[in-house]
C-alpha positions as CSV (number, residue, x, y, z in Angstrom):
1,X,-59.2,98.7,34.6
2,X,-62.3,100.3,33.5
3,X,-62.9,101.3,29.6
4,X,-62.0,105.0,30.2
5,X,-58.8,104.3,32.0
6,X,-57.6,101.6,29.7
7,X,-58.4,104.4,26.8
8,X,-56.1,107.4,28.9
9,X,-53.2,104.2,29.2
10,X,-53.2,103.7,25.5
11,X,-53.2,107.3,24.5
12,X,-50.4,108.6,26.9
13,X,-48.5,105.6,25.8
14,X,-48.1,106.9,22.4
15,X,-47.5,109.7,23.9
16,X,-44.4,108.2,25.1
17,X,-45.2,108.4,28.3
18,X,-44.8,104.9,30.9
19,X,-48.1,103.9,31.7
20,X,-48.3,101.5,34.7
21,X,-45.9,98.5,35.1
22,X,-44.0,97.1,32.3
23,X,-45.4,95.2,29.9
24,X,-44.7,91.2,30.1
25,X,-41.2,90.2,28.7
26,X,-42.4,88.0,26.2
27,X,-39.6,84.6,25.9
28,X,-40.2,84.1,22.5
29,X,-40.3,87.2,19.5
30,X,-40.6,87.2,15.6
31,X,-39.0,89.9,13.7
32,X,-40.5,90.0,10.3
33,X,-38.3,91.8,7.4
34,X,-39.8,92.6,4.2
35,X,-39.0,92.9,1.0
36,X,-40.0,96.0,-0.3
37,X,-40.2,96.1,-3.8
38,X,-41.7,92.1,-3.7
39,X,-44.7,93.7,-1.7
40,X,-45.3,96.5,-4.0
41,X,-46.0,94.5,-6.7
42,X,-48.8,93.4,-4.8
43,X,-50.0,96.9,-3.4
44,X,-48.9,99.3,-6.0
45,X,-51.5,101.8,-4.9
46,X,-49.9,102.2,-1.3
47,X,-48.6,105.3,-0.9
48,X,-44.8,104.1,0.2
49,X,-45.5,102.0,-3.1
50,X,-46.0,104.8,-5.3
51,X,-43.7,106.8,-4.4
52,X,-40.9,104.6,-3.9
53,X,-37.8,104.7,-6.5
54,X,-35.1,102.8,-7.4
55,X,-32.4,104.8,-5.3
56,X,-34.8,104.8,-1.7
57,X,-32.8,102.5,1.0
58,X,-36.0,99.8,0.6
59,X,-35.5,99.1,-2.5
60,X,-31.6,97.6,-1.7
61,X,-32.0,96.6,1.5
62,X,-35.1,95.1,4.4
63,X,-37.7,97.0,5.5
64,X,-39.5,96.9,9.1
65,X,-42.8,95.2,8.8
66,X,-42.8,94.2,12.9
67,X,-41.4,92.9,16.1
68,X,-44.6,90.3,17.2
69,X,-44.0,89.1,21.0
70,X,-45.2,85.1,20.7
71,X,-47.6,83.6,20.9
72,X,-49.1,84.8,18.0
73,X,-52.6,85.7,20.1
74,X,-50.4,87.7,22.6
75,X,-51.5,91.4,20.8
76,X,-53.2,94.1,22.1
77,X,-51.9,94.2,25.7
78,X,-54.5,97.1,27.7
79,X,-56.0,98.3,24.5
80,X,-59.6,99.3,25.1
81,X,-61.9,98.1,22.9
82,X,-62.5,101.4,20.6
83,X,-59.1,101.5,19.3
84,X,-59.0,97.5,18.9
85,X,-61.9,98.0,16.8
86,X,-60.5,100.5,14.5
87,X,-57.3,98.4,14.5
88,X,-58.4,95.3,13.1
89,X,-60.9,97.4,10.7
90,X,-57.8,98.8,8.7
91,X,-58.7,102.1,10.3
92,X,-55.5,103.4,11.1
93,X,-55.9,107.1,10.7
94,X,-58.4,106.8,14.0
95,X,-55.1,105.2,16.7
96,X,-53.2,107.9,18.1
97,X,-50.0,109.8,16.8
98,X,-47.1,108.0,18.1
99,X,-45.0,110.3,20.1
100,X,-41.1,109.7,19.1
101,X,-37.5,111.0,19.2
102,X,-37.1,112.8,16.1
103,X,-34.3,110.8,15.3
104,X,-36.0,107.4,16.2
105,X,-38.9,108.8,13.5
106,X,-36.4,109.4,11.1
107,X,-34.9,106.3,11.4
108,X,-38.3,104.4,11.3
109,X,-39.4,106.7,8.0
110,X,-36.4,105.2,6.6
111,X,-37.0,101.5,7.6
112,X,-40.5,101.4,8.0
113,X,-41.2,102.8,4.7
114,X,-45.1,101.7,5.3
115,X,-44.8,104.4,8.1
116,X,-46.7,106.3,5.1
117,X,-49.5,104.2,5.5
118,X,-49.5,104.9,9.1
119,X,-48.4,100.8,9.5
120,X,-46.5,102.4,12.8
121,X,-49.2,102.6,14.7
122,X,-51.0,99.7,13.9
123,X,-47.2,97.7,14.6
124,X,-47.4,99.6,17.9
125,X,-51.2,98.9,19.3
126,X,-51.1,94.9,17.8
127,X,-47.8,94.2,18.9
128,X,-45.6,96.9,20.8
129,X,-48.1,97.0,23.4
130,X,-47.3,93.4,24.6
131,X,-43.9,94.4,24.2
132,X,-42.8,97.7,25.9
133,X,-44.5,100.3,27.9
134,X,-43.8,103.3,25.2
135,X,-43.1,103.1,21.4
136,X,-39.9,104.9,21.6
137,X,-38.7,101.8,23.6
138,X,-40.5,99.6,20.8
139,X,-39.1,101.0,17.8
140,X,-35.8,101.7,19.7
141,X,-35.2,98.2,19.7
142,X,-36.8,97.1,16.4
143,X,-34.4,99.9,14.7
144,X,-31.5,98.3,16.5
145,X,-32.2,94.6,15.1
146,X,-32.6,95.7,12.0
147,X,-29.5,97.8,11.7
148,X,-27.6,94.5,12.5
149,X,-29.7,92.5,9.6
150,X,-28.7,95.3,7.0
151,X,-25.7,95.5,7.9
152,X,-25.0,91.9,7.4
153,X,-24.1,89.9,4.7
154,X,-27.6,88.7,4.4
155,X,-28.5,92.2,3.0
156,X,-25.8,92.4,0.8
157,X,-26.8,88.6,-0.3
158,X,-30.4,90.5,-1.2
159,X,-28.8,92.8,-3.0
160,X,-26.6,91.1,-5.0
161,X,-29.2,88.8,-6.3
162,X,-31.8,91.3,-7.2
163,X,-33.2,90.1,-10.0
164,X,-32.5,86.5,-9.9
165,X,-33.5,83.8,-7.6
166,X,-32.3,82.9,-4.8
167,X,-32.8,79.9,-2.7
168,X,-33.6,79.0,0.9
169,X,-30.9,77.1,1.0
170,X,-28.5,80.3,0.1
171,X,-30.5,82.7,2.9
172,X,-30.2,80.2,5.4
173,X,-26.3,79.3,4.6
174,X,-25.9,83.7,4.8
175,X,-27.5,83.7,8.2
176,X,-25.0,80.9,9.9
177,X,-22.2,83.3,8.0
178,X,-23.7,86.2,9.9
179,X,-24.9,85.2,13.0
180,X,-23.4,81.9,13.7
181,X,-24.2,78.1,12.9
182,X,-27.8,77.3,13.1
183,X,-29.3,80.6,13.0
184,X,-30.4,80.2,9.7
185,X,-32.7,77.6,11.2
186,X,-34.7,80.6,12.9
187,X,-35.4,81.8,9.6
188,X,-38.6,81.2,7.9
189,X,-38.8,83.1,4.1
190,X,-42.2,84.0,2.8
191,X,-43.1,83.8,-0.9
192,X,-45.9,84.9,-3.1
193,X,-46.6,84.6,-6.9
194,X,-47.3,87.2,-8.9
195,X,-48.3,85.9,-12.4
196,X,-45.6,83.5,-13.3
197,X,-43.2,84.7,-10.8
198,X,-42.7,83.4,-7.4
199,X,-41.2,86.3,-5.3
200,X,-39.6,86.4,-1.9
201,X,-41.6,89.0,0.0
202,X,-40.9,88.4,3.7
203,X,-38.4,86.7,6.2
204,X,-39.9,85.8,9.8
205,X,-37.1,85.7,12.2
206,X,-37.5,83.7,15.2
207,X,-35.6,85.6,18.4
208,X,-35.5,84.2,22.0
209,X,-35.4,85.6,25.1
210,X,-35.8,89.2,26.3
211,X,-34.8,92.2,23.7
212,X,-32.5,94.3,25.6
213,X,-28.8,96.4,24.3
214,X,-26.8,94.0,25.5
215,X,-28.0,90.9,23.5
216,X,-27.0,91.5,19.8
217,X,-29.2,89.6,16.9
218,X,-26.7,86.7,16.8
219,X,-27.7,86.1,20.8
220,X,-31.3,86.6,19.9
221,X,-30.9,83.6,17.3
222,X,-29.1,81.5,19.3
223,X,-31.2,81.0,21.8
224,X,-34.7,81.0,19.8
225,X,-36.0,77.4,18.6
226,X,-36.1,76.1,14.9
227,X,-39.0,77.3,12.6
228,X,-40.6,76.2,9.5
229,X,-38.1,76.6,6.1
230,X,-41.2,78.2,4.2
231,X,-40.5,78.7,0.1
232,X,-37.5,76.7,-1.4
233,X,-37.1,79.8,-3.4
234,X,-37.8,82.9,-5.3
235,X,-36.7,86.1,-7.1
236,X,-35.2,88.8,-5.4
237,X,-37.6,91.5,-7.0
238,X,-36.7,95.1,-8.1
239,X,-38.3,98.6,-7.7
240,X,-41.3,99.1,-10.6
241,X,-40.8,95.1,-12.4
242,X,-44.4,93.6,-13.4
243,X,-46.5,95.8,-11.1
244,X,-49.7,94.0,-9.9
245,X,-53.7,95.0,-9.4
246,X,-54.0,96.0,-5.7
């Protein structure tokens, strides 16, 4: 595929329009779900940072930061070099306006809060591309998985503990509650410190097998192998508590 055609693929693909074959089903994904206020602290300046409030759905339950298709090298599936480029140089306002349902954008707005920082489409030509032909299809199914987390008693585990720490241990034991023994052992929780405080920012969720309707979250963890336990644990942080320098 020449230069010029790979550039029409990309751009009628966020469109929404199916470019080609399907994309590879990749065997093995990661969903990672952050923390919302936990990363604020750390880039206050954002603009989903500043103006996010203590009553926005982020700040009480997870937010979308991707669906990566595994290996971690599998990105950028027919991206022509251009829009690579502008990718990986934080130039996001140069990728293409993803073309969506108006109620998958809403959705996405809502979970995705970084969709201010136009984080959507850099999720989409990194990853989605090596995942689905279209966004839609993309952030159909990301929305989906992480309706199931929030809804869970994971979330409400979150919530509940906002303020204090919370341990590994207790996110792990919450995720063979939800989703079935073992499936906590999928779950790999990402901490940072900021200043004194150690804060759980991020949970990489190891899912295997092909995304599709008809296999829930709890199928998805069944089947995907153990992962690193990551931090032993951290503080559940709150909107606007000890904001950081970007």
């Amino acid at each position: 595929m020449t230069i010029v055609a790979r550039a029409l693929a990309i751009l009628l693909a966020a469109a929404g329009l199916a470019v080609g074959g399907p994309a590879a089903a990749a065997e093995l994904h990661v969903l990672a779900a952050s923390w919302q206020p936990a990363f604020c602290e750390t880039r206050p300046r954002k603009p989903e940072c500043v103006a996010q409030t203590d009553d926005r759905f982020d700040a009480t339950s997870f937010s979308l930061h991707g669906l990566w298709p595994q290996p971690m090298d599998n990105v950028y599936c027919d991206v022509p070099p251009d829009l690579r480029a502008a990718d990986e140089a934080g130039r996001w306002t140069a990728l293409p306006p993803l073309a969506l349902d108006e109620p998958t954008r809403q959705a996405l707005d809502r979970v995705m809060p970084g969709t201010a920082s136009l984080l959507d489409r850099h999720e989409w030509v990194k990853h989605g591309t090596c995942h689905a032909e279209t966004p839609e299809t993309y952030y159909r199914n990301s929305l989906r998985l992480m309706e199931e987390l929030n809804a869970s008693p994971v979330r409400s585990l979150f919530a509940e503990s906002i303020g204090s720490p919370l341990s590994g241990r207790e996110i792990r034991a919450a995720f063979d509650a939800a989703f079935g023994e073992g499936a906590g052992d999928r779950v790999h929780v990402i901490c940072r410190r900021v200043g004194a405080r150690r804060l759980i920012v991020e949970l990489k969720i190891n899912l295997g097998g092909a995304i599709t309707p008809e296999r829930d979250l709890a199928t998805l963890l069944r089947d995907a192998p153990r992962t690193y336990r990551g931090c032993e644990a951290g503080i559940i942080d709150r909107v606007g508590i000890g904001l950081a320098d970007p």
